[in-house]
N, C-alpha and C positions, 0 to 999 in steps of 0.2 A: 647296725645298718640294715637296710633292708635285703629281705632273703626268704626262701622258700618257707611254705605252709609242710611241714615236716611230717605230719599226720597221709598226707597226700598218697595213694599208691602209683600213679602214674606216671611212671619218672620214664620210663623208658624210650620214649619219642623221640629224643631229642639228639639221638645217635642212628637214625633210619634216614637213609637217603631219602630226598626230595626230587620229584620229576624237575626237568631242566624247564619247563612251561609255568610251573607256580612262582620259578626263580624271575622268570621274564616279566611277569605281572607284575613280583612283588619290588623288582626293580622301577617300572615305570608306574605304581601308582605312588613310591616312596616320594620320586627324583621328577616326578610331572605332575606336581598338583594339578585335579580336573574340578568339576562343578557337582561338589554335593550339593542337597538343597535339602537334608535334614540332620538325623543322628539322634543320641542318645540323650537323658536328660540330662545335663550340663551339672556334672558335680557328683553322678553318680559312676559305679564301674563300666566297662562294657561289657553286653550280653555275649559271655563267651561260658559254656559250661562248666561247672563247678568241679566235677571232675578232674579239669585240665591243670596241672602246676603252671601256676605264673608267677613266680618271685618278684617278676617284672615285666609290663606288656605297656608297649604302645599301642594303639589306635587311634587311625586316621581315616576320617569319613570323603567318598570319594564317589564317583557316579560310572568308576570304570564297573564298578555291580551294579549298578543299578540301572535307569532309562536311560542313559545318555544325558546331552543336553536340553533335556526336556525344561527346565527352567533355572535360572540362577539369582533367584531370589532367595527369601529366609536361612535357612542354618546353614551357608555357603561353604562353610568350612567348619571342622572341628579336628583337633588335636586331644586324643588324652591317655596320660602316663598313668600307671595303676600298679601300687607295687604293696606287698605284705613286708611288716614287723613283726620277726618271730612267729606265733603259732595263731594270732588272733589280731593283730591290731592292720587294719588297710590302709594304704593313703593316694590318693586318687585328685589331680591336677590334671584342668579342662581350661584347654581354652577355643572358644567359637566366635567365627566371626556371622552377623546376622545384616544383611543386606534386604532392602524394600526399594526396586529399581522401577517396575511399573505398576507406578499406584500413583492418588493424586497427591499424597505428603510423603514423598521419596527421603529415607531415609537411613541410615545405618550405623549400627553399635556394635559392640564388643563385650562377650560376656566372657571373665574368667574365675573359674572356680578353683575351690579347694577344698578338700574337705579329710577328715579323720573318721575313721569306725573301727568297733569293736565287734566281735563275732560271739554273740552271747551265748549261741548254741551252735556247735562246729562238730557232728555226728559224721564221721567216714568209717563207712567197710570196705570190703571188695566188691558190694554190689548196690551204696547208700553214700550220698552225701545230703544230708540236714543241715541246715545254714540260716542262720539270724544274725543278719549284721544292722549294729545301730550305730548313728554318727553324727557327728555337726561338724558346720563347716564356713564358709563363707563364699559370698555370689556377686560379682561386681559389674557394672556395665560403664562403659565410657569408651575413650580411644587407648587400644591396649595394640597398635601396629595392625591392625587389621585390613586396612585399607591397604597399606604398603604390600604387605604380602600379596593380598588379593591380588591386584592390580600390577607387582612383580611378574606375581606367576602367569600372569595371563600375557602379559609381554613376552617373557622366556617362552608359551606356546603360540604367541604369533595371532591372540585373541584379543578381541575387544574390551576395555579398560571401561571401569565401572566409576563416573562421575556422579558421587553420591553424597550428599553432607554427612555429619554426624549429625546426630540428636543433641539435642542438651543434657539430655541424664547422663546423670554422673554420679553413682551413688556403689555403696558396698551393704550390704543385708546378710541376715545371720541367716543358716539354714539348718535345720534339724530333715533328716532322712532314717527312711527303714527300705531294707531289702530281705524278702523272704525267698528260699529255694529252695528243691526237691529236686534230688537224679535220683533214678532206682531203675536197676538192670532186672529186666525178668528173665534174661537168659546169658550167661557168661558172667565177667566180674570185671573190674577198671582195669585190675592189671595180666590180664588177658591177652595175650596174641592172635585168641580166634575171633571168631563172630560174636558178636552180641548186640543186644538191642532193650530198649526199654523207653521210660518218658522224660521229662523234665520238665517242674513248673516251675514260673519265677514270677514275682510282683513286687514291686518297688514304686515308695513313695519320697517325693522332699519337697518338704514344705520352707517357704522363704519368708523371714519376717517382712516382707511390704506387701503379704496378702497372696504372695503365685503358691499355686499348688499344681502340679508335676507330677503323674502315675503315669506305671505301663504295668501290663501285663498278658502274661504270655505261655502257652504252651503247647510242647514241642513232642514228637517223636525221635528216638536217637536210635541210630544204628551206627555200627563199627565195627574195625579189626586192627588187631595192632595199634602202628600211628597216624591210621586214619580213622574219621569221625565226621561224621554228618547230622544235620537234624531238618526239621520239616515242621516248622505248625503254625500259629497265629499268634498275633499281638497286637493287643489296643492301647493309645497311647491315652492320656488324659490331657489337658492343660486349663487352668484358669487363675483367673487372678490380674492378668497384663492390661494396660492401660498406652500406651505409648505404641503407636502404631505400627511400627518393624517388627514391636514384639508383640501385639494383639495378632497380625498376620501370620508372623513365624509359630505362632501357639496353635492358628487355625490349621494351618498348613498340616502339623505334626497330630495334629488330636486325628484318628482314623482305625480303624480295621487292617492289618497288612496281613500278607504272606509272606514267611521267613525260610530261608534256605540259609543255612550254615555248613561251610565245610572245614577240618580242621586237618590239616596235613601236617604232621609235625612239630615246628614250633610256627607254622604260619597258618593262620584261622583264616579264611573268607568270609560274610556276612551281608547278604543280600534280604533288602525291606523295601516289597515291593505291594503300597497301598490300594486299598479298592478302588477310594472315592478322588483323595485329593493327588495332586501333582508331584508329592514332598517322598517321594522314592529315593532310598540313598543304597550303597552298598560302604562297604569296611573292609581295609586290612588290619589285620593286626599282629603283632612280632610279639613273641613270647621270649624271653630270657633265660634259660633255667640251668643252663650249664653246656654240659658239652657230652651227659652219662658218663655212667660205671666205663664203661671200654675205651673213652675217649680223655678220663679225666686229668690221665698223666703224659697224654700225648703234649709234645713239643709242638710248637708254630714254624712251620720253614719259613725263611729269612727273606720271603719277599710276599707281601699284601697292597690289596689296591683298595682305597678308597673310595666310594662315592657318594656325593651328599649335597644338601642344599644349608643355607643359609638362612634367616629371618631377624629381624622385617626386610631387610636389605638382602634381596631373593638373590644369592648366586647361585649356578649349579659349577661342582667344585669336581675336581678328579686328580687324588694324589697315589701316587706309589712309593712304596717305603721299601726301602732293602736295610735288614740287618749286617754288617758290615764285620769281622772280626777285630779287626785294628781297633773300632770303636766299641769293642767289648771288651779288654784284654784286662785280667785281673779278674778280681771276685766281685760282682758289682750284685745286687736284687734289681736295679734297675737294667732293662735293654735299651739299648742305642741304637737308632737309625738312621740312614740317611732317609728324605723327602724330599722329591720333585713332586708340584701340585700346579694346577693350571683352573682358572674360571673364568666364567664368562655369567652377566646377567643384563638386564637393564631395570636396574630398580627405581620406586617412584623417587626425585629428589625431593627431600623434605614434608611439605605436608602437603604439595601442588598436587594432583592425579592429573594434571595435564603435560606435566613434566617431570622426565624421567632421564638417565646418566649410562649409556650404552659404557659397559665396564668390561674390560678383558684382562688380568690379572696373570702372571708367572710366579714361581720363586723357588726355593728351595732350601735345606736348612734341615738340621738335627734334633729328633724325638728320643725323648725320654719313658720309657713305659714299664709300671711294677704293679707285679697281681698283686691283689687282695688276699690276706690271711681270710683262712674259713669255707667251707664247702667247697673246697677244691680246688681252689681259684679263677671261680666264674666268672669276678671281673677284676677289673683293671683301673688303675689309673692312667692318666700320658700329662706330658707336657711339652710344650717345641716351640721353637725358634728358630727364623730362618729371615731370610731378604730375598726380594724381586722386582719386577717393576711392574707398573700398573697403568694402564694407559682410561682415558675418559671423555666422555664426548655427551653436550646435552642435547636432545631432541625431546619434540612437543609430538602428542598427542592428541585425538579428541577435536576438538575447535581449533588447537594447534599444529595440528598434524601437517609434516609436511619442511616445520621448520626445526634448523640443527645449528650445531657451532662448529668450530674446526675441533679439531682433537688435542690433548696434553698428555703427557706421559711423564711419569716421577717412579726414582729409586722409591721400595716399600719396605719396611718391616714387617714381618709378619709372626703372628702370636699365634698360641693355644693349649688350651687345658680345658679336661672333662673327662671322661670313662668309657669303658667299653665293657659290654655284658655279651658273653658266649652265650649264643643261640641255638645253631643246630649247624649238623652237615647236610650237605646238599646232596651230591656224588661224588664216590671217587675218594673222598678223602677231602675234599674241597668245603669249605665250614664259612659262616659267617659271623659276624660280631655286630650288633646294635651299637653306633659311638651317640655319644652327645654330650656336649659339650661348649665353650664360647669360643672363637675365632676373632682375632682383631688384627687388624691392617693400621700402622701409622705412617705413612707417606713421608716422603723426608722433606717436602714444602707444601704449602696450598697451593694453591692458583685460581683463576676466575679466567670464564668463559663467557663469551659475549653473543647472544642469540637473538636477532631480533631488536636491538637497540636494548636489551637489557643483559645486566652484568650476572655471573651466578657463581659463586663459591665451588669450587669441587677439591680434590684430592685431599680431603679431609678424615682428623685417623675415625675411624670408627670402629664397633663391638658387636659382633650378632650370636646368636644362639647359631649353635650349629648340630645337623642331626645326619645323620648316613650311615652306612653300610660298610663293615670290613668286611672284603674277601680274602682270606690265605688258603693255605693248603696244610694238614697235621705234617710234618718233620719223619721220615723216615724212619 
């Protein structure tokens, strides 16, 4: 399974308190998608120091770093998961949503990646990290949910909804990639508690078989103490090869000169890319995995965690709390047992209309199953759970629509799930998070159809989404 770079000396982060201000951020850029308008090149890792253990990192491109709502066109969105095999192998799953809202051929795609690498040179001291990773992959464009989301999440903030067609490409290409980097401390060493400081270079190319060719390159100043880390420098992206005009623009957008400010508190990275010439400024968070350290690793979980999280493509924002119960442990089990109350609310787009969307408010409640992983400690987890509630729904329009709605329906639910959880870090206090993701499914115990406008519409239908959020507990006494 996937699991730390072992070579790594930097283990010790991941048990330092975090200010309660990073925690606030890192909640409302998770649980409130905003308007990136670039990011990383799709397929590759994100720019996060070589240095740092990641067994497993999310990143998610957001403009709470960056300008603001300065534009919400090209690389509107990006998602990417980045985890190591053993001591050399990477694997790295992106997906970006790419929006062309004011232009004269208005248009929008969906690119999702994947890709495998090997680390053909992987040099670490206490004050060097040397690194050659080569890879291939695959790079897909079409409709991968992109719209839904989008246009969820801009609901759920009470924003304007993006009426944009797709493209017609519809296509999958091979990609072959290289990533070269250089850290070198000239004063201190990685696994240091005091100061230190020194550079970092990094260059990365992927080439796609239908011609695109994709570079950045970039370098940086680093200083630090402990488990914090910052850096400072430049990076120029490349692009060419694009034909299809969302992604002729979104290439223009991203090819420029920026200024890069990085900060790394822990196991949560900041990443602000802020361009000279063009508009396509984005910032980053990013959640690192890597355990819980040496001090933490046999600590217990006390018997009550909250949940927070969103859903996709069918955006709900979700908030459940779990109590460990004794009665529902009694015996020798590997598995824990919870109870779960969980409540959501979204209005996601229905089907593949963007002018019509499903004002959703969801209850229920129900019994989790959850067992760590043999191996390093047991970083992560699996879960599963089962419960019932009710669900109520209501269609309103949007847009050209705006304005018109249905009455409301409400039905008994079923509610599912299964997916994992990876210890992250603590925060204060004793207080710790966990990265979940995982699928969520709701199956209604009847349909029904709503009537808006003289036309009829199917709702309480079961459905299945990805689901991604945040454990809060507290370590066990």
């Amino acid at each position: 399974m996937i699991g730390p770079n072992r070579k790594s000396f930097n283990t010790k982060y991941v048990v330092n308190p975090i200010h309660p201000s990073c925690v606030a951020s890192l909640w409302l850029a998770l649980l409130i998608p905003a308007y990136g308008s670039a990011g990383e090149i799709a397929g590759l890792p994100s720019n996060t120091p070589p240095s740092i253990e990641r067994p497993i990192e999310f990143s998610f491109s957001n403009d709470l770093l960056g300008r603001g709502r300065s534009v919400d066109d090209f690389r509107t969105q990006q998602f990417i998961i980045s985890g190591t095999i053993g001591d050399r192998w990477q694997v790295t799953l992106d997906h970006s949503i790419l929006t062309l809202v004011d232009a004269d051929e208005p248009g929008r795609t969906d690119q999702l990646s994947a890709t495998l690498g090997f680390r053909l040179i992987d040099e670490t001291t206490r004050t060097t990290v040397n690194r050659l990773t080569t890879g291939l992959g695959i790079r897909s464009h079409g409709d991968y949910g992109g719209e839904r989301i989008q246009n969820g999440s801009h609901q759920l903030m009470r924003s304007s909804v993006e009426v944009v067609p797709y493209t017609d490409l519809s296509r999958t290409d091979a990609t072959v990639w290289l990533d070269v980097q250089r850290y070198s401390l000239l004063k201190g060493s990685i696994d240091s508690q005091d100061w230190r400081y020194g550079y970092w270079l990094r260059g990365s190319a992927l080439w796609a078989s239908d011609g695109q060719l994709d570079a950045a390159a970039g370098i940086y100043g680093i200083a630090g103490k402990g488990s914090v880390e910052f850096w400072l420098g430049l990076r120029h992206d490349w692009r060419s090869g694009y034909e299809v005009p969302v992604l002729v623009e979104s290439a223009f957008a991203e090819e420029d000169l920026a200024a890069v400010f990085g900060l790394r508190w822990g196991p949560i990275v900041f990443e602000t890319v802020q361009q000279f010439d063009n508009k396509a400024s984005y910032g980053q968070i990013r959640l690192i995995a890597a355990g819980f350290g040496e001090k933490r690793n046999q600590s217990q979980q006390s018997r009550f965690a909250l949940d927070a999280g969103i859903t996709a493509p069918d955006v709900l924002l979700n908030i459940t709390g779990r109590w460990r119960s004794d009665w529902l442990n009694r015996g020798v089990s590997t598995w824990r047992r919870s109870l779960f109350v969980t409540s959501g609310y979204g209005e996601p787009q229905h089907d593949d209309d963007p002018m019509i969307y499903r004002r959703t408010i969801q209850v229920g409640a129900g019994v989790e199953w959850e067992r760590q992983l043999a191996g390093r400690d047991g970083w992560a987890s699996v879960y599963s759970s089962v419960g019932a509630g009710w669900r109520q729904e209501r269609i309103f329009g949007d847009d050209e629509r705006a304005g018109e709605q249905s009455d409301t329906v409400s039905r008994g639910v079923a509610l599912l799930g299964i997916g994992m959880r990876f210890d992250s870090g603590e925060l204060f206090s004793g207080l710790n998070y966990r990265i979940q993701l995982g699928l969520a499914g709701w199956v209604p115990f009847s349909d029904a159809t709503l009537q808006m406008s003289g036309e009829e519409f199917r709702v309480q239908t079961p459905t299945l989404a990805i689901s991604l959020g945040l454990t809060l507990g507290r370590f066990a006494e």
